[in-house]
C-alpha positions in Angstrom: 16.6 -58.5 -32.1 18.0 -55.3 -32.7 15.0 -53.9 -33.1 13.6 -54.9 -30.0 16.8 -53.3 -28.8 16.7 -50.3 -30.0 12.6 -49.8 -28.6 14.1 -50.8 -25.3 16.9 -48.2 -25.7 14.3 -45.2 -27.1 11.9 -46.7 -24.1 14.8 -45.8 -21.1 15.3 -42.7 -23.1 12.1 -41.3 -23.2 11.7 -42.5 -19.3 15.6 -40.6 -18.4 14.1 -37.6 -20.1 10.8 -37.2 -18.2 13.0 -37.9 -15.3 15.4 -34.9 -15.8 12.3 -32.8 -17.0 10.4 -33.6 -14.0 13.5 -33.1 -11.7 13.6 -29.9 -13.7 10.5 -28.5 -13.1 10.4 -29.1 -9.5 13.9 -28.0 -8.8 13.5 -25.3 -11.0 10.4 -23.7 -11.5 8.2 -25.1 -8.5 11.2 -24.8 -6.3 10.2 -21.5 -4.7 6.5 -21.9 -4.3 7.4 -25.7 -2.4 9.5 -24.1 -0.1 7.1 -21.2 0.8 4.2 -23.8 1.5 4.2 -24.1 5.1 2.4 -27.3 4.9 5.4 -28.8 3.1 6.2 -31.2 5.8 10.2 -30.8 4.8 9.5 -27.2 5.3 7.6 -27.4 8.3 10.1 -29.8 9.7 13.0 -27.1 8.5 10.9 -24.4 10.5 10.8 -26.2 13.2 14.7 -27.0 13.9 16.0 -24.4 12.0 15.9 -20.5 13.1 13.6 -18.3 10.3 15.7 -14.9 10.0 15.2 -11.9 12.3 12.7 -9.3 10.7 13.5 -5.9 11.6 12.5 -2.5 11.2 13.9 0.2 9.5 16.2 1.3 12.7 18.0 -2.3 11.9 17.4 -2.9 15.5 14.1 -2.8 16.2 13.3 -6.7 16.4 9.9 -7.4 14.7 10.0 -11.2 14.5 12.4 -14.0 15.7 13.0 -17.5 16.2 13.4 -18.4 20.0 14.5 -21.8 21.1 12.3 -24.0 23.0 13.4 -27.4 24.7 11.2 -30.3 24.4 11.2 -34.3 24.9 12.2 -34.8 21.5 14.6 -32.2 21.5 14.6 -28.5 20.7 12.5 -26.6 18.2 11.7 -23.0 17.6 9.0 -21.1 17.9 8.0 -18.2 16.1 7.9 -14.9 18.1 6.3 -11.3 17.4 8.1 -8.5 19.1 6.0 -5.7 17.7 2.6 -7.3 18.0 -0.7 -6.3 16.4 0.7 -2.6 15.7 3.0 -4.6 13.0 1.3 -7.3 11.6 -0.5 -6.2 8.8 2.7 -6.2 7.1 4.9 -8.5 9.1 2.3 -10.9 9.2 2.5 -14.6 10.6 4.1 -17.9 9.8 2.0 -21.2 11.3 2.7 -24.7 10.4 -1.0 -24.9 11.1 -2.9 -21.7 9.0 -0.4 -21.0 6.5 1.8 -17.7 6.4 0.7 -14.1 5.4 3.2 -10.7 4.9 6.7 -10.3 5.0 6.7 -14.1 6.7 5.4 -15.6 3.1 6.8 -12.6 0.8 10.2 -12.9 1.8 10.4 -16.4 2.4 12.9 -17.5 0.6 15.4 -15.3 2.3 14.0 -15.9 5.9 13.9 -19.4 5.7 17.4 -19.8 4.3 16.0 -21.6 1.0 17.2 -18.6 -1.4 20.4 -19.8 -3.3 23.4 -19.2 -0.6 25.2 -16.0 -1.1 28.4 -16.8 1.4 30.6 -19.7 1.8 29.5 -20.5 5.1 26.1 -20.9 3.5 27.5 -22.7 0.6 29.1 -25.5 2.7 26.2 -25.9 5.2 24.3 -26.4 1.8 26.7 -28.9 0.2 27.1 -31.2 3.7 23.5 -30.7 4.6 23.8 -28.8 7.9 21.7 -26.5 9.3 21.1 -23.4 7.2 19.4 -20.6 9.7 17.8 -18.1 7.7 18.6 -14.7 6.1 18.0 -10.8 8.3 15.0 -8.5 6.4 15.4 -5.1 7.3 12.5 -3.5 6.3 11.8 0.2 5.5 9.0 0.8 8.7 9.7 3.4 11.2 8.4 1.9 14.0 7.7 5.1 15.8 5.8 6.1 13.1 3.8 3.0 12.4 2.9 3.2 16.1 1.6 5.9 16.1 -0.5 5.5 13.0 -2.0 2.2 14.9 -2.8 4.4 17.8 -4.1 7.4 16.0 -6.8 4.3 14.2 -7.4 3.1 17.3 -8.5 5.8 18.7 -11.1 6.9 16.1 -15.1 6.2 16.7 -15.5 3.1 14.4 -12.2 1.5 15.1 -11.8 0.6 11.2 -8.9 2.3 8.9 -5.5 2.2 7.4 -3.1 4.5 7.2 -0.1 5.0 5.2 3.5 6.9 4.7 6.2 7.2 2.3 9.2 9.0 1.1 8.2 10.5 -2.1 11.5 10.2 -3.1 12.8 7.0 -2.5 10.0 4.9 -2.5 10.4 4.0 1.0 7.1 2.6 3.4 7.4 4.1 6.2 4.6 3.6 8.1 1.5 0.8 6.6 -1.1 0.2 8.8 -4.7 -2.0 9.2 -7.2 -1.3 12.0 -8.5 -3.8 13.6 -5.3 -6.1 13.5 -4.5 -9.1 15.5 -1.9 -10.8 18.2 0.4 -12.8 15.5 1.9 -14.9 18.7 -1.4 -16.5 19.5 -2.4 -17.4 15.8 -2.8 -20.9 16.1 -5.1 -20.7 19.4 -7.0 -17.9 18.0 -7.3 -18.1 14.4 -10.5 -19.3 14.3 -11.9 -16.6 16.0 -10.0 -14.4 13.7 -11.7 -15.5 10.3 -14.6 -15.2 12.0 -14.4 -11.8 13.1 -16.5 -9.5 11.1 -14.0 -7.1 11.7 -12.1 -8.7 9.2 -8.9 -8.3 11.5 -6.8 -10.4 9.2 -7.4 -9.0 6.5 -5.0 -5.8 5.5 -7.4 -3.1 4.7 -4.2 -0.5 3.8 -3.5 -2.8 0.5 -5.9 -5.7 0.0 -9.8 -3.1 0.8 -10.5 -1.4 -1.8 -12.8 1.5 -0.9 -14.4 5.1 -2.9 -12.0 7.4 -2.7 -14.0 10.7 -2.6 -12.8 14.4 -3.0 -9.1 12.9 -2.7 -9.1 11.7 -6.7 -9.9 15.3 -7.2 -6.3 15.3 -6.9 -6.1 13.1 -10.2 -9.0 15.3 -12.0 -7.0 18.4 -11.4 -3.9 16.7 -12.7 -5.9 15.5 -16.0 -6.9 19.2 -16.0 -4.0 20.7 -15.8 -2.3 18.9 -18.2 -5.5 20.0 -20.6 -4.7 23.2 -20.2 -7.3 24.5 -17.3 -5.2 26.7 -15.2 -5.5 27.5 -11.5 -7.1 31.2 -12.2 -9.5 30.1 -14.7 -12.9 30.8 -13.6 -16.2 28.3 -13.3 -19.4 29.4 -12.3 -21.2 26.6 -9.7 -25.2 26.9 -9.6 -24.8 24.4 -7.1 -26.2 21.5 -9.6 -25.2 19.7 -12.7 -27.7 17.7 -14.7 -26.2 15.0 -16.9 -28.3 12.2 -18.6 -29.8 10.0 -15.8 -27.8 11.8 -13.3 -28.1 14.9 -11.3 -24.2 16.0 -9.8 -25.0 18.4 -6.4 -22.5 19.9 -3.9 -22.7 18.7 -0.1 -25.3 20.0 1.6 -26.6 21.4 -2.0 -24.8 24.5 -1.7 -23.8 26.8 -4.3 -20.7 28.2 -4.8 -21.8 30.6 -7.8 -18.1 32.0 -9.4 -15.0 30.3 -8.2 -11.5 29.8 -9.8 -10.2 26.3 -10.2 -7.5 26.5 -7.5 -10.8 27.4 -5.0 -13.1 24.5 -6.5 -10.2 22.2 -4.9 -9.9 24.2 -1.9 -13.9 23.9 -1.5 -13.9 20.5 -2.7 -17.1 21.5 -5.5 -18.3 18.6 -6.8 -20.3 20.5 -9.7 -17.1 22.5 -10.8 -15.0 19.4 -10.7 -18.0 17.6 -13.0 -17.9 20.3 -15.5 -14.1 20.2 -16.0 -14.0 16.5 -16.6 -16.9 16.8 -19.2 -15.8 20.0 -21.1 -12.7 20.3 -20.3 -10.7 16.7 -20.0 -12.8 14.5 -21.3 -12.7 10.5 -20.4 -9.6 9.3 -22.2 -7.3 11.6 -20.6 -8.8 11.5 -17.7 -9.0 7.6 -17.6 -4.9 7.8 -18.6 -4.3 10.4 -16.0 -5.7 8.3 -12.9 -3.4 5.1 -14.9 -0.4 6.9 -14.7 -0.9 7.6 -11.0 -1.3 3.7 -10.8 -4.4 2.9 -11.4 -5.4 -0.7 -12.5 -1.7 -1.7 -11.3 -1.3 -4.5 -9.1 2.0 -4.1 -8.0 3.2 -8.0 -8.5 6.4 -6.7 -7.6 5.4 -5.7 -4.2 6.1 -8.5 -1.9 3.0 -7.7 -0.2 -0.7 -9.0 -1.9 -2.0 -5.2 -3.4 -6.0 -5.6 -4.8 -5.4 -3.0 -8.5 -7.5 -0.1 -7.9 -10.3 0.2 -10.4 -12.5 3.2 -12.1 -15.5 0.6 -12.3 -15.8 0.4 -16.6 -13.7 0.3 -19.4 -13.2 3.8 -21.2 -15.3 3.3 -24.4 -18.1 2.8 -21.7 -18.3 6.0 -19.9 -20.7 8.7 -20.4 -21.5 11.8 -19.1 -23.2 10.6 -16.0 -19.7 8.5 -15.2 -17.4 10.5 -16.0 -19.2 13.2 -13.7 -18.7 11.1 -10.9 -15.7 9.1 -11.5 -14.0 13.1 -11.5 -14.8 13.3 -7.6 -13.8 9.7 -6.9 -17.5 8.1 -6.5 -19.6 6.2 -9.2 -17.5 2.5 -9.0 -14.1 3.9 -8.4 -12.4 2.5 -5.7 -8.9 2.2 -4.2 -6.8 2.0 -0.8 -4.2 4.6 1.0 -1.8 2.2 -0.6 -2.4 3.4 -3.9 -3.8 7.1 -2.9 -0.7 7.5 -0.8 1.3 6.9 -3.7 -0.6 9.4 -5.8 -0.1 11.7 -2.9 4.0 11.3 -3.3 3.8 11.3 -7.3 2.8 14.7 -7.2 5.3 15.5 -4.1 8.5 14.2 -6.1 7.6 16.7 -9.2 5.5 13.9 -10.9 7.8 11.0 -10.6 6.2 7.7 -9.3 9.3 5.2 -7.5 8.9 2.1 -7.0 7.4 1.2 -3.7 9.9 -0.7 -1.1 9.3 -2.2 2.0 12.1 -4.0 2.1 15.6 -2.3 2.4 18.2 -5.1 2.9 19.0 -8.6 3.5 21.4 -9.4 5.5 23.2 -12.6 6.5 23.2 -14.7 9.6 26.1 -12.7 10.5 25.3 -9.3 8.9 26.8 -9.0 5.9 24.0 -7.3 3.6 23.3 -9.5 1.0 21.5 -7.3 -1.1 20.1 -3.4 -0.6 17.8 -2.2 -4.1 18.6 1.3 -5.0 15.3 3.3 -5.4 14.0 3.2 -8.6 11.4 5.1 -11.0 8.2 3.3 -11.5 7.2 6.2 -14.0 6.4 9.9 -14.9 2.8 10.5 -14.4 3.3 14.7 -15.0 6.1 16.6 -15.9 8.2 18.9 -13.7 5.4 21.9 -14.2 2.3 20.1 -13.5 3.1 18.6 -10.3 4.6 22.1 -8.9 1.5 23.9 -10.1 -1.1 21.0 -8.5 1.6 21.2 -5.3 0.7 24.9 -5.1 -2.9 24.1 -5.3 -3.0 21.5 -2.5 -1.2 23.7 -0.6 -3.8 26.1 -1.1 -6.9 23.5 0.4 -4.6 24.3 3.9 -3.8 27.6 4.1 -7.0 29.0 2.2 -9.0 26.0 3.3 -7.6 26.6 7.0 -7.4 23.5 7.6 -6.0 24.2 10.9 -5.6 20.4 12.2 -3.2 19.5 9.0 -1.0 22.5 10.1 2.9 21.1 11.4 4.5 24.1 13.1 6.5 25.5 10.9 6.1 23.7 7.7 4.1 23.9 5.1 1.7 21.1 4.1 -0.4 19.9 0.8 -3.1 18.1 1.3 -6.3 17.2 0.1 -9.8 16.0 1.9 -11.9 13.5 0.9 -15.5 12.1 1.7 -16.7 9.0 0.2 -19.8 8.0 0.3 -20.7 4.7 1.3 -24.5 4.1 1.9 -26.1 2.8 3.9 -23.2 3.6 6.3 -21.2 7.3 6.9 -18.9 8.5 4.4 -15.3 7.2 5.0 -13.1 10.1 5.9 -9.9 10.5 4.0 -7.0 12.6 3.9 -3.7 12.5 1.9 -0.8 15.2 2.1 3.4 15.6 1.8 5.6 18.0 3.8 7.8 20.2 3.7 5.3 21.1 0.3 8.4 22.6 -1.4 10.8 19.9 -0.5 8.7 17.1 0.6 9.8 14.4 3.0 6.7 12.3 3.5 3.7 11.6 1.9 0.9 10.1 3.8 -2.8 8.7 3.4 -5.4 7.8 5.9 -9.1 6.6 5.7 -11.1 5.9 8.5 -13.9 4.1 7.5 -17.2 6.0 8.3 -15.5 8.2 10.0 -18.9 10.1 8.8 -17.6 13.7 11.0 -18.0 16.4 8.5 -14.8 19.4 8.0 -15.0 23.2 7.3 -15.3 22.2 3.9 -17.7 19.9 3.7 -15.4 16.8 3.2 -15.5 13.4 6.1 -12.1 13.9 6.8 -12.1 15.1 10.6 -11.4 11.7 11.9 -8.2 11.8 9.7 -6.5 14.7 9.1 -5.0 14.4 13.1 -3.8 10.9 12.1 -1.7 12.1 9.1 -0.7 15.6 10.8 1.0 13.3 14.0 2.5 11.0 11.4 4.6 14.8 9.6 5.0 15.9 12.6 6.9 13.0 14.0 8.8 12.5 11.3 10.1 15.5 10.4 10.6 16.2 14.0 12.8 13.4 13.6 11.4 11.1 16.5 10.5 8.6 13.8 13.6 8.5 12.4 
C-alpha cells in the first residue's frame, strides 16, 4: 500500500512539475513572441478594443500611427491608422489581424501593445484587476522633413527603385531611412495581395533587407585597409589602364588610363586598376577582409528592431585570390550590401573612426507621457583610430573639391563623399553616393542608391541619379528645416 502511494505521490509530482515548467516556458520565454503574433486571437481581440500606442517621429509630435475609434453593432473597436503614409512605411510598417505586422508595428510591440511588464502604477493596477491596458508612445529618431524628402527625391529618379539613408555620426541616430517603391499601410488588408505580387517588391524594405554591389563606394573601406597599412595619401601608383590577375583582367571605365596618380587622386578618379594594386601588394586579403568587418560587415544587427540582411564579401578569407581580392577592393566580385550598412560606414569615418550603435528609437513614453525609457548613444566599436579616419576624411573631401563634384556642394559647407557605380548586368549600374557634413565637424552622414540609376558622372562613377538626393537631405538638415 504504501508503495502504491508513494508512485501515486511521485506520479502528481512529476505531473505539478511539467505543469509549472510548461506554465514557465510560455509565460516566460514564449511570452513575448505570443504576444507579437497578430494571429493570437487574445491579441487580435486586445488590438481590437484596446488603443496600440501612438508612433511618432522624432519632433514628438509628428503622429505617424494611431489607434482611432470606430463604433460598430457589437460595440467599439479601433482601427489602425497611418498618418504619414507610404513616405513612412518602410520603417513604421503595418499591423493587420489579417497579414501579420512588419516595422516598428512588430519591433516595438511589446511597448505599443501595452504587453511589456507595466512601468507605472496606473499600469500596474489596470494589470492586476484586468482592465484595459492602452499601449505605450515610441518616439522614434526620423525627421520627418528629412525622410520626405528622401521619398521624393527616389521618386523622382528614372527607374523609381532606391533607398536612401541618414544619420548622426555621433549619436547613432536614423534620421532619415527610406524604400522606393513603398506602399499605402491604411489599405493593407484590401490591397495586400496586389502588394506581394508587385514585382516592385513594394513591401519589401530595400534600405535594410536588399542587399546590392556596392561599387566605387567600398573604395572607402580599401582606402581605410590601406591606410592603416601604411599607403599614404601622396604615395604614387602608376595606372596602365589594366591589371591582369589569374583568370581575371581589372580595367578602368571606359578603359582609360590614368598613367601616374597619387593615392588621394586614385579615390578622387575612382581607378579601379590603382585601387586593385593596393589591395594586392599593398593590404593584402586578411586586413582587408578585417577592415570591411570592423565597418560592419557580416553584422546583422539583431539588436536593431528592424529585420537588417548582414552584408557579405561573397567567400570566406582563406578563399580569396588575386582575381577576388582585385575586385572585392572596388566593391564588385560577390560583395554586396545596403545604404543601411554603407551609411553607417560613411558616419564611422565621420565620428573619427567610431561606429555607435544605430537607434531608431529614441523613447517610450507612457499613456500619459511620462518617458519610460530613452538609451543613451552608445559605441558599437572603433573601426580606425583618431588618425586614420581624419586622413581618409581629408581624402573624401578631396573626391568633391578636386573631383568638382559640383551637385554634392551645400553652400557653405564642406562635404566628403564618395561615388559609386555597381555594376549589375544585364541591367545599368546602380548609382550610389555616400557623404557627411560639415567634413570637419560632421552632422549627418547619408547614403543613397538608386538602382540602375545607369547615368554616368564626371568621374566615371553611376552616381548622377544620387548625389542630388543626398546633397537635399545636408542641406536641409543643416539648414535646420529638418530639425
Amino acid at each position: 500500500m504504501n508503495a502504491h502511494v508513494r508512485r501515486t505521490f511521485y506520479l502528481f509530482a512529476a505531473g505539478f512539475v511539467a505543469l509549472v515548467g510548461m506554465l514557465a516556458y510560455w509565460q516566460v520565454y514564449a511570452r513575448e513572441s505570443l504576444a507579437n503574433n497578430p494571429q493570437n486571437g487574445l491579441q487580435t481581440q486586445r488590438a481590437l478594443e484596446t488603443p496600440r500606442g501612438l508612433i511618432l517621429a522624432g519632433d514628438g509630435e509628428t503622429v505617424l500611427a494611431e489607434s482611432v475609434r470606430r463604433k460598430t453593432e457589437s460595440g467599439r473597436v479601433y482601427d489602425r491608422v497611418y498618418p504619414g503614409g507610404e513616405a513612412f512605411s518602410s520603417v513604421v510598417g503595418y499591423w493587420s489581424t489579417k497579414y501579420g505586422a512588419t516595422g516598428i508595428e512588430i519591433g516595438q510591440n511589446s511597448e505599443l501593445s501595452g504587453t511589456a511588464e507595466p512601468a507605472t502604477l496606473d499600469a500596474l493596477i489596470n494589470q492586476m484587476t484586468g482592465g484595459p491596458q492602452p499601449g505605450n508612445n515610441v518616439v522614434l529618431t526620423l525627421d520627418p522633413e528629412l525622410q520626405r524628402i528622401a521619398y521624393e527625391g527616389l521618386a523622382a529618379t528614372a527607374t523609381g527603385r532606391g533607398s536612401a539613408m541618414a544619420v548622426d555620426p555621433k549619436t547613432g541616430e536614423i534620421l532619415a531611412l527610406v524604400s522606393y517603391p513603398s506602399y499605402d499601410p491604411n489599405n493593407i488588408d484590401e490591397n495586400f495581395p496586389e502588394l506581394a505580387n508587385d514585382p516592385t517588391t513594394p513591401l519589401y524594405n530595400r534600405a535594410t533587407q536588399s542587399l546590392y554591389p556596392p561599387g566605387s563606394t567600398f573604395k572607402v573601406i580599401t582606402s581605410a585597409a590601406a591606410l592603416k597599412a601604411g599607403v599614404r595619401p601622396s604615395d604614387e601608383f602608376f595606372d596602365p589602364g589594366f591589371l591582369d590577375t589569374p583568370g581575371y583582367r581589372v580595367v578602368n571605365y571606359q578603359r582609360k588610363d590614368f598613367g601616374r596618380l597619387t593615392f588621394a587622386e586614385a579615390l578622387v578618379f575612382s581607378v579601379n586598376v590603382i585601387f586593385a594594386k593596393i589591395a594586392i601588394k599593398e593590404v593584402g586579403p586578411e586586413l582587408l577582409y578585417q577592415t570591411a568587418r570592423d565597418f560592419g560587415f557580416g553584422d546583422p544587427y539583431d539588436d536593431f528592431p528592424l529585420p537588417v540582411s548582414a552584408s557579405d564579401l561573397g567567400y570566406p578569407v582563406d578563399q580569396w585570390v588575386e582575381g577576388n581580392t582585385a575586385q572585392i577592393s572596388f566593391g564588385q566580385d560577390r560583395v554586396s550590401s545596403n545604404v543601411f550598412e554603407m551609411g553607417l560606414a560613411a558616419a564611422t569615418v565621420a565620428n573619427d573612426g567610431v561606429m555607435m550603435d544605430p537607434r531608431i528609437v529614441r523613447e517610450v513614453r507612457s499613456p500619459d507621457g511620462i518617458i519610460l525609457d530613452r538609451p543613451a548613444p552608445s559605441t558599437r566599436h572603433r573601426a580606425l583610430d583618431v588618425g586614420t579616419a581624419q586622413t581618409l576624411n581629408g581624402m573624401m573631401q578631396g573626391v568633391i573639391t578636386t573631383g568638382q563634384l559640383t551637385e554634392a556642394e551645400v553652400p557653405g559647407v564642406e562635404v566628403a563623399g564618395k561615388t559609386g557605380t555597381a555594376e549589375a548586368p544585364p541591367g545599368q549600374p546602380h548609382s550610389w553616393f555616400v557623404a557627411f557634413a560639415p567634413a570637419e565637424d560632421p552632422e549627418i552622414a547619408v547614403a543613397v542608391m538608386v538602382e540602375n540609376g545607369g547615368e554616368i558622372g564626371p568621374q566615371g562613377d553611376a552616381a548622377t541619379p544620387a548625389i542630388p538626393i543626398a546633397q537635399d537631405i545636408m542641406e536641409a538638415y543643416l539648414k535646420g528645416e529638418g530639425r
